[in-house]
C-alpha positions as CSV (number, residue, x, y, z in Angstrom):
1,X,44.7,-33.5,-4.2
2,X,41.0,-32.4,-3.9
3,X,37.9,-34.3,-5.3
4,X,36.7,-33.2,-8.3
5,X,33.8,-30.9,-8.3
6,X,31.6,-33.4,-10.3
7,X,32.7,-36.3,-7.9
8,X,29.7,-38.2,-7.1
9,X,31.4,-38.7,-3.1
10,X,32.2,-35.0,-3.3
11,X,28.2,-33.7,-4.2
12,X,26.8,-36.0,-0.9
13,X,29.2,-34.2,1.3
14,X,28.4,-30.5,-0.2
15,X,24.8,-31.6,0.2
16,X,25.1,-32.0,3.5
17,X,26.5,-29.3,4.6
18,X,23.5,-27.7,2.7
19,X,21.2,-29.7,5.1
20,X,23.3,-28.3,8.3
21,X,22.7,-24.9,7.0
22,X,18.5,-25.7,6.8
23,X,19.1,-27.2,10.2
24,X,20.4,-24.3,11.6
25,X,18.1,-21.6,10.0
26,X,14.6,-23.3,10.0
27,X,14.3,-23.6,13.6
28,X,15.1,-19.6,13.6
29,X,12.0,-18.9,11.7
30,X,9.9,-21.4,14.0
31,X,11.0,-19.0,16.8
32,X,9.7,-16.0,15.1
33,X,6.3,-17.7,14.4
34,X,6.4,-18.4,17.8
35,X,6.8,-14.6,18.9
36,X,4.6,-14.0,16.4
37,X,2.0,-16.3,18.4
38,X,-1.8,-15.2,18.2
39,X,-1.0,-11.9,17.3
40,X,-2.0,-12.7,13.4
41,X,-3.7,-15.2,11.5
42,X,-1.6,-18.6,11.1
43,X,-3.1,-19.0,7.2
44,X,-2.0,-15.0,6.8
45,X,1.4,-15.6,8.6
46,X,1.8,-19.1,6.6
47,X,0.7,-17.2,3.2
48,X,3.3,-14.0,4.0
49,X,5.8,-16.6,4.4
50,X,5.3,-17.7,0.9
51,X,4.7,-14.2,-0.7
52,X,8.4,-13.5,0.6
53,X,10.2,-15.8,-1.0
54,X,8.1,-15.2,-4.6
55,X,9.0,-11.8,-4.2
56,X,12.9,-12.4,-3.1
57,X,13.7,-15.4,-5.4
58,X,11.4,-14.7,-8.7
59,X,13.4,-11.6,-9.7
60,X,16.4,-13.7,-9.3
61,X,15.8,-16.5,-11.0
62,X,14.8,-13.9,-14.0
63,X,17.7,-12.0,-13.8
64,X,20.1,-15.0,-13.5
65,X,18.1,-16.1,-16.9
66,X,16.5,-19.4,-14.6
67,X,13.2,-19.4,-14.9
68,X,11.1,-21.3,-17.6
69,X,7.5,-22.3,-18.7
70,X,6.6,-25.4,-16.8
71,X,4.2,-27.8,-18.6
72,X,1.3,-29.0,-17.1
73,X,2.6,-31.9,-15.6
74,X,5.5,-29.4,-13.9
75,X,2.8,-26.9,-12.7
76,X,0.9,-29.6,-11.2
77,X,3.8,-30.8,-9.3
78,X,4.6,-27.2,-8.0
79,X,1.1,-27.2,-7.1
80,X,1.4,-30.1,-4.6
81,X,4.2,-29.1,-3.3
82,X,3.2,-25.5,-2.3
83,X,0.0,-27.3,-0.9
84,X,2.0,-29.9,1.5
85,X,4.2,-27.6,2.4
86,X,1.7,-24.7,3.1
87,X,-0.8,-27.2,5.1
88,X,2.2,-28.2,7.0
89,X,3.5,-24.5,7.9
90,X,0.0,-23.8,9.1
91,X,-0.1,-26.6,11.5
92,X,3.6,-26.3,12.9
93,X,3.1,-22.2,13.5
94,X,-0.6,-23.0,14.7
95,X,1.4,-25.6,17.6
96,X,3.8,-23.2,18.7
97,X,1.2,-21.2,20.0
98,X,0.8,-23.8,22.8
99,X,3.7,-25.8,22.8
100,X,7.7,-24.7,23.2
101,X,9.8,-24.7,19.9
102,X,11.7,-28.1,20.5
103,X,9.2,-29.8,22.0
104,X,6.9,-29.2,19.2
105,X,10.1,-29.8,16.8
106,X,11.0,-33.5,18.5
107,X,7.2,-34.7,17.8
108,X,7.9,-33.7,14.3
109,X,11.2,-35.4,14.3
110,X,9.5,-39.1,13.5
111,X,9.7,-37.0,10.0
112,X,13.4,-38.1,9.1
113,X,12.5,-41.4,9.7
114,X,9.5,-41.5,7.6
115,X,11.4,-39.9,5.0
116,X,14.6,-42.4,4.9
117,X,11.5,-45.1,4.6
118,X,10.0,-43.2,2.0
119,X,13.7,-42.7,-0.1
120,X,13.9,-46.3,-0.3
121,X,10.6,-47.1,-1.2
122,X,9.5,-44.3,-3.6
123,X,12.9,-43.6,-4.9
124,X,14.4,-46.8,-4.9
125,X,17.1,-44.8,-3.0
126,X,20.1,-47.2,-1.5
127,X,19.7,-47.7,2.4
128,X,22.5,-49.9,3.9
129,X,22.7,-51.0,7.6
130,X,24.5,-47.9,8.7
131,X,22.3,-45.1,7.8
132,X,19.0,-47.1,9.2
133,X,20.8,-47.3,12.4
134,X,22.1,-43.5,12.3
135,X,18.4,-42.7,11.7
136,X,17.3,-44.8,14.3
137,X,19.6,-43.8,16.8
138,X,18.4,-40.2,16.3
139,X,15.0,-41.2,16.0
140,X,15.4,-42.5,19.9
141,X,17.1,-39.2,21.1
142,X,13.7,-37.4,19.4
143,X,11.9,-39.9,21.6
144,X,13.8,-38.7,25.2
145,X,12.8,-35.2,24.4
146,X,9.0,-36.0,23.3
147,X,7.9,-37.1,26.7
148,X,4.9,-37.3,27.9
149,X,3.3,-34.3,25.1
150,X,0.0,-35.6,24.5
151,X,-1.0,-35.3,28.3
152,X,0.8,-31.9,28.6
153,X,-0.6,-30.2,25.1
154,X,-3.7,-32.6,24.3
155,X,-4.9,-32.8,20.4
156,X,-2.7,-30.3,19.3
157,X,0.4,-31.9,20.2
158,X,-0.5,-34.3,17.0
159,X,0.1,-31.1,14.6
160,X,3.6,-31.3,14.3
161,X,3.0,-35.1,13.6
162,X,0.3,-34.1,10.6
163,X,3.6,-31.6,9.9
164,X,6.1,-34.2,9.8
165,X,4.3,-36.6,7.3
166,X,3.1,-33.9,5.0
167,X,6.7,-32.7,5.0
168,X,8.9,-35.8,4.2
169,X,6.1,-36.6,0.6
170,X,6.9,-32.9,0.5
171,X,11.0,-33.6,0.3
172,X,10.4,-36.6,-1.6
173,X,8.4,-34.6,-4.5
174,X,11.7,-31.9,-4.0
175,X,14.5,-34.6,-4.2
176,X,12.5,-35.5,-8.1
177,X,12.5,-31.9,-9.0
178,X,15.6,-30.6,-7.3
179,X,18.0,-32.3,-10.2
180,X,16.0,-31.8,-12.7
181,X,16.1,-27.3,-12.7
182,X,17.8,-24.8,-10.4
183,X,17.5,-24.6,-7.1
184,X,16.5,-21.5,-6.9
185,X,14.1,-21.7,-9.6
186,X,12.3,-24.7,-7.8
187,X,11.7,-22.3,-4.5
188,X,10.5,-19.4,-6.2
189,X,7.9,-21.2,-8.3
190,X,7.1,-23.0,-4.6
191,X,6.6,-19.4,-3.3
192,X,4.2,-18.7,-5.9
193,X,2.1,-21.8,-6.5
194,X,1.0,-21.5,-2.8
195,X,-0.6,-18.0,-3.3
196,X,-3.5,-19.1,-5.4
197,X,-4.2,-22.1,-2.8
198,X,-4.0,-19.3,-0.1
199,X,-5.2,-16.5,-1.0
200,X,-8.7,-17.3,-1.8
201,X,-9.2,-19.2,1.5
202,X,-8.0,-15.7,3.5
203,X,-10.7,-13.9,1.4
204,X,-13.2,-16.4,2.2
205,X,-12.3,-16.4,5.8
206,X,-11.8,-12.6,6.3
207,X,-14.0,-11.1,9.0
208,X,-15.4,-14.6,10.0
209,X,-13.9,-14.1,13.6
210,X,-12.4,-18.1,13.2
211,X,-8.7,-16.6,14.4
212,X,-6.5,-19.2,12.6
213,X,-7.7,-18.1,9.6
214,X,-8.9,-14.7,9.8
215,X,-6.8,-11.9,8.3
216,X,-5.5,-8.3,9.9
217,X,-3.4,-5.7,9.5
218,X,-0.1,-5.8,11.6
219,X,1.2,-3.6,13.5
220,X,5.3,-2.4,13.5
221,X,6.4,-5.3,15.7
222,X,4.4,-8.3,13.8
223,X,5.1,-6.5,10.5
224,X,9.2,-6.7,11.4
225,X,8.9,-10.4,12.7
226,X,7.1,-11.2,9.4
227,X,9.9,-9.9,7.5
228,X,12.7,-12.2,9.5
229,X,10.6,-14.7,9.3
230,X,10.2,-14.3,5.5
231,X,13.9,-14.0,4.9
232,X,14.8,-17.0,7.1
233,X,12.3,-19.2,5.6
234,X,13.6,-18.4,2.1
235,X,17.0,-19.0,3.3
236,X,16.2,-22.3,4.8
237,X,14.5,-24.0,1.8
238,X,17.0,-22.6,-1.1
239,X,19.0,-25.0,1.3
240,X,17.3,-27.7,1.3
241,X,16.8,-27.6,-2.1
242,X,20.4,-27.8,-3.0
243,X,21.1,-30.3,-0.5
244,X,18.1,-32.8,-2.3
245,X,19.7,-31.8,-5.8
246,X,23.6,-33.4,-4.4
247,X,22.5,-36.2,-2.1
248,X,20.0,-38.8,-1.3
249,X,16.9,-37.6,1.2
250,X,18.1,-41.2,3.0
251,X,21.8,-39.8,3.5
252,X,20.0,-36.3,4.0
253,X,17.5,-37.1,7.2
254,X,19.8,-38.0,9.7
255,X,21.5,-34.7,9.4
256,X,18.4,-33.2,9.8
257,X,18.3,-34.4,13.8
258,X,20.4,-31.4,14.0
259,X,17.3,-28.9,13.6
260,X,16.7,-29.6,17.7
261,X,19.9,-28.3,18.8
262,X,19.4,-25.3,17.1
263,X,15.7,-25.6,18.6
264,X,16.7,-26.5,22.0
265,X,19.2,-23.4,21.9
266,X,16.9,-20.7,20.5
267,X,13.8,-21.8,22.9
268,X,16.1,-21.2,26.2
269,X,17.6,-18.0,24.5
270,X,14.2,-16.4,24.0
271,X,11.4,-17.7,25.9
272,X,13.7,-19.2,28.9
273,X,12.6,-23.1,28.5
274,X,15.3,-25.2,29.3
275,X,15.8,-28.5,28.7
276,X,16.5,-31.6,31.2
277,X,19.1,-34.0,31.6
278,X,16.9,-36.6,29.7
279,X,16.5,-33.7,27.0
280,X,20.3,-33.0,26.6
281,X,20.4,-37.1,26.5
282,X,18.5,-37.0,23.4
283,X,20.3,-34.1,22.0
284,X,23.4,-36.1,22.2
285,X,22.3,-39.1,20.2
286,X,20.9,-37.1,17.8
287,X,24.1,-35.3,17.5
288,X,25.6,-38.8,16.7
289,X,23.6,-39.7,14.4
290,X,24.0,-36.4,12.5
291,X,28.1,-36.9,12.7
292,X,28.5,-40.2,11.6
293,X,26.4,-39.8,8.7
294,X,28.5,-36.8,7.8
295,X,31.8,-38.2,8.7
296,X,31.0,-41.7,6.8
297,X,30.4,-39.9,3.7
298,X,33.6,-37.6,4.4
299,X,35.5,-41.2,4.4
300,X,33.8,-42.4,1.4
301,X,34.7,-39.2,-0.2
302,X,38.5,-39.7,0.4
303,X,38.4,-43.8,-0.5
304,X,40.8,-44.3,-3.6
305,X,38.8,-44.9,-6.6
306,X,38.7,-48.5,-8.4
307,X,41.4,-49.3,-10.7
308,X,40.4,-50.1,-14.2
């Protein structure tokens, strides 16, 4: 007989599986931001990024009778978080310029370790022996694929590392809100809370020639590639906001190793870089890592409950 849907076992598993699916689709809009490369402005392709998912998930949340009048404390939260996780958008697309897609996403996979640290210590979130090793085995398989990057990129291989700790306070501050309104509802007032951080520094930085932040029009191919990149980026986070409203961001960021398989796939498939032996050693412990959290909390799941 099946779990019951409000089984506490049952909601860690379903938020995994919500992590896999973020895993799988963030790395897709990475790879779009790289073909995107300096063809616009990384604070205008950062800002469209947001603007899609306030215009895709606002009209939802309205229809579906979601949304709601945040308080000040609320709106300063949303606030914070559209700022982390715009600062850290700019500088991950603003690295793909130079680097490959899972190189740059290995350096920014000390983030799942930060953030199991971060569980425990701001969330007072239970982390027992199993899940520190899980993280730490996949925090060694990030480490194989890293190599040497700071002599091949220079300075801006630490941009996915500036990504990786503005990201895991950014999941933190998610996991608080996540159980506490919709999922959906949470995402689009992200999408718009980072338009009036962003908007006013394109207007100040149009026609100042500084090409990070510089606006222009697009043309047919950079307008489609925005749109993709819009859709998968909504699609990604709506995931991860239902995985941080089920399970623990501890249980949740070993799962997250998986992002570099779907990284390492993607950067062969379109831009021909292929990975070592060393590489596909890492790959496979982070694999592990990812499985046995999964399949420990598929076992925990099924363990008989206590008898009264």
């Amino acid at each position: 007989m099946s779990q019951p849907a409000h089984d506490p076992s049952a909601r860690v598993t379903l938020g995994i599986l919500f992590m896999v699916g973020f895993s799988v689709i963030a790395p897709v809009m990475d790879s779009f931001a790289k073909l995107i490369g300096d063809g616009m402005a990384v604070a205008q392709v950062a800002t469209i990024r947001f603007l899609a998912q306030a215009l895709l998930l606002m009209p939802l949340a309205a229809v579906m009778g979601w949304l709601h009048r945040p308080g000040r404390g609320e709106t300063a939260l949303h606030l914070v978080r559209a700022a982390l996780l715009l600062v850290a958008t700019g500088c991950f697309f603003y690295s793909l310029q130079f680097m490959p897609v899972a190189d740059a996403i290995a350096i920014f996979f000390v983030e799942p370790f930060i953030l199991t640290l971060l569980g425990g210590l701001l969330l007072g979130e239970p982390i027992g022996p199993r899940r520190y090793v899980a993280c730490t085995i996949g925090f060694c398989g990030a480490l194989l694929i890293i190599r040497p990057s700071f002599q091949d990129f220079g300075p801006v291989a630490l941009l996915p590392l500036v990504t990786a700790l503005l990201f895991a306070f950014y999941m933190i501050l998610t996991r608080r809100m996540a159980t506490r309104m919709h999922p959906i509802t949470l995402q689009a007032y992200t999408g718009l809370a980072a338009l009036p951080i962003a908007l006013p520094v394109l207007w100040l930085f149009d026609g100042s020639g500084i090409g990070p932040l510089d606006p222009s029009w697009p043309d047919a191919r950079i307008f489609w590639l925005l749109v993709v990149l819009g859709l998968c980026a909504t699609a990604s986070h709506i995931c991860i906001s239902f995985a941080l409203k089920f399970a623990p961001a501890s249980v949740l960021a070993p799962v997250q190793y998986l992002e570099i398989v779907t990284a390492t796939a993607l950067g062969y498939y379109i831009f021909g870089d292929l990975p070592d032996i060393i590489s596909f050693a890492g790959i496979g412990l982070i694999v592990a890592s990812g499985l046995f959290v999964f399949l420990r909390e598929r076992h925990l799941e099924r363990r008989p409950l206590p008898q009264p």
